[in-house]
N, C-alpha and C positions, 0 to 999 in steps of 0.2 A: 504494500500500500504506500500509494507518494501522496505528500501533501502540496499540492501546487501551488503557486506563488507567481501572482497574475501582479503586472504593473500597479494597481493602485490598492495591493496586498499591503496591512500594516501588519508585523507580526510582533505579538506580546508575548515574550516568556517567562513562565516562573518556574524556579528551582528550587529544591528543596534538601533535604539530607543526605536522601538516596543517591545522587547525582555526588556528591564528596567520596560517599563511602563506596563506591568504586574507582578512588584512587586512592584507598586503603585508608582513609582517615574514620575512624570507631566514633559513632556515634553513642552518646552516653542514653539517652534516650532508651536504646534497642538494647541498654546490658542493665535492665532492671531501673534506671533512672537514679544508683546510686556509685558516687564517688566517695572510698575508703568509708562507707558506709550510711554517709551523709547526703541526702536528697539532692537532686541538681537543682530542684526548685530553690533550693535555699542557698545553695549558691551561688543563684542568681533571680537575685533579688536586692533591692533598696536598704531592706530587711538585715538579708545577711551580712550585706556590706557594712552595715553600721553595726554589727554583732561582732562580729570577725572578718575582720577589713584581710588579714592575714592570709588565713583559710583562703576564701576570697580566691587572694591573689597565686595561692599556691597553684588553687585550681586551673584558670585561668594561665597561667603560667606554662603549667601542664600544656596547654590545650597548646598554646606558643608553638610547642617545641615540638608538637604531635604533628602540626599544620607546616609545618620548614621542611619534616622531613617525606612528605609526599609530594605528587606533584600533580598538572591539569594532568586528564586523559581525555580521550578523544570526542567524549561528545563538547566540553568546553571547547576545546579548538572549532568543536561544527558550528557550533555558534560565534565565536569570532569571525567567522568565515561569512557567516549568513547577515552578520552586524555590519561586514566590509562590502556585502555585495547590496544588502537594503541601506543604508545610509541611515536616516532620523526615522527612517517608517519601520524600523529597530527599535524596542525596547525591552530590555533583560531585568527583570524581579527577581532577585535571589533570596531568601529566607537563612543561606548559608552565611555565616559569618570569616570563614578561615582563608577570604581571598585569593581563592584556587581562581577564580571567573577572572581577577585583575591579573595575575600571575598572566593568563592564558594571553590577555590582552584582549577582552571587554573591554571596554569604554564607556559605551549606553548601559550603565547599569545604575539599581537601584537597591542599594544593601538594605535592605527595609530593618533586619533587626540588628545593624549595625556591622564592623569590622573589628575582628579579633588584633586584627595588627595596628590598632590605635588606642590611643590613651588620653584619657579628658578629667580636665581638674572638676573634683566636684562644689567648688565653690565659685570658680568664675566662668566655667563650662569650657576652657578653650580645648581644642581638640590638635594632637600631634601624632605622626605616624611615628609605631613604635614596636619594637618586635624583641624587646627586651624581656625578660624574666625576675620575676619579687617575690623569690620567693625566703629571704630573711629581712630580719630587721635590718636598720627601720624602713618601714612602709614609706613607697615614693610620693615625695610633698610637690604641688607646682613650683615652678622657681618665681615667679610673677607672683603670687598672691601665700605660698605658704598652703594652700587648699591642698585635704587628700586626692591622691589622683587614684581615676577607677579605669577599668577596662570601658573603651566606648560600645556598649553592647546596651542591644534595649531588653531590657528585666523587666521578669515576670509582674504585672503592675505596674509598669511605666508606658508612657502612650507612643505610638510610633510620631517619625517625621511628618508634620503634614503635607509639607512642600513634597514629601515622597508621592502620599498619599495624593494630593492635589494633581501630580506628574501625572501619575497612572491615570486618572480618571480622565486627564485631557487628552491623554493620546489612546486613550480605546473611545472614546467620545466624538473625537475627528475623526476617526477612524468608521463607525458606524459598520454596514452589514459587509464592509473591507478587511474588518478585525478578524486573525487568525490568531487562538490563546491558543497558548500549547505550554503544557504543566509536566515537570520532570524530578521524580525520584520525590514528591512531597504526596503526603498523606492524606490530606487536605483535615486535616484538626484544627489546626492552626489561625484562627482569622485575624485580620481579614482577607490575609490572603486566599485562605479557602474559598472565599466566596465571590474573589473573581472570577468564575466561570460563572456564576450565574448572572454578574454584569454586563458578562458578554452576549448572553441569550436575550438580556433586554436591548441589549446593543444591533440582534440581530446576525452575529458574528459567527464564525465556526471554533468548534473547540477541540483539541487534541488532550491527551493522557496518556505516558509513558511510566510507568512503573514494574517494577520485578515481580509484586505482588497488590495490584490495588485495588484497594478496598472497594466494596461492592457498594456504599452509601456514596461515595466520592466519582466514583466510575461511572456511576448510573446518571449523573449529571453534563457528561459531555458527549458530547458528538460520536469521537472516535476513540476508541483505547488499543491501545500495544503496550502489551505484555511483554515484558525483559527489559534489559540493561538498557541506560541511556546511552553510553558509548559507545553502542553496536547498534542500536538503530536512528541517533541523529547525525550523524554521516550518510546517512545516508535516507534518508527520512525523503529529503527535497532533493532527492535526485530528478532529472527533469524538466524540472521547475524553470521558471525564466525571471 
């Protein structure tokens, strides 16, 4: 099955977990949702950060050193490929935080719950790329204001970008019954990005779903599903295509 991609085709895509964890990066999620015994919710959380700022960062830290040592595989690259050959009628929602998609060389992208590889004061908010590791005393202070600094990640209970959120909704909105969603390696739990697919059935749009295993309440809402890996069927997904 090809997905064709007609001249005034916009194509929106969101990715999700399953799309990292086929270039080996473990998702905590799929191993019970605990680290050294302690919840991820509470590791990321506003919560815990102000509990055990440490903890925290150990975790986090973890994650640092987890995401260095993998790399894009190839559906990332079909999508850089597909971002270089549509121009702005591209746009890429990732849910991923370990910036495999920038690595790959995205550009049109939209980190919705943030980058692992950045670090933001939480007193003056400034944000810096950073790929360092904290995991002893003491805890990294801003140098500007003295503020704890946290991982740029949006926690459980914190509200997304709106300017993200505002993004997306212009370019499937221009877009209208031209919109082509295509959703990779996510679960659809998660909203709101879960429930762009159903903005795009009001939009008129066609909707795609790749996943290994997806779930039958998430699947049952789009167009077309393909079953397996992302990196073996978006290379070749738009073969054909113009």
């Amino acid at each position: 099955m090809e997905l064709r991609i007609e001249e005034k085709t916009r194509l929106c895509v969101l990715t999700g977990a399953g799309v990292s964890a086929e270039s080996g990066l473990q998702t905590f999620r799929g191993q019970g949702g605990l680290w050294e015994g302690i919840a991820v919710e509470q590791l990321a959380s506003p919560q815990g950060f102000a509990q055990t700022p440490q903890l925290v960062w150990r975790f986090y830290s973890k994650r640092r050193r987890l995401a260095k040592e993998v790399h894009p595989n190839a559906g990332h690259h079909a999508l850089v490929e597909w971002e270089r050959r549509l121009g702005d009628r591209f746009l890429l929602v990732t849910q991923n935080v370990d910036g495999l998609h920038q690595r790959a060389g995205s550009k049109q992208i939209i980190p919705l719950h943030g980058h692992l590889m950045e670090t933001r004061c939480s007193r003056c908010q400034q944000i810096f790329f950073d790929e360092r590791t904290y995991e002893e005393e003491p805890l990294p202070r801003c140098k500007e204001c003295e503020g704890l600094l946290r991982p740029n990640i949006v926690w459980f209970g914190e509200a997304l970008d709106k300017r993200h959120l505002e993004r997306i909704a212009e370019f499937m909105q221009s877009a209208g019954e031209h919109l082509v969603f295509l959703a990779a390696g996510t679960s659809g739990q998660v909203y709101p990005a879960a429930g762009l697919v159903d903005e795009v059935r009001r939009n008129r749009g066609k909707s795609w779903l790749i996943d290994l295993e997806p779930p039958a309440f998430y699947a049952s809402r789009f167009d077309h599903v393909l079953q397996g890996k992302s990196g073996e069927i978006l290379p070749t997904l738009f073969r054909g295509s113009h």
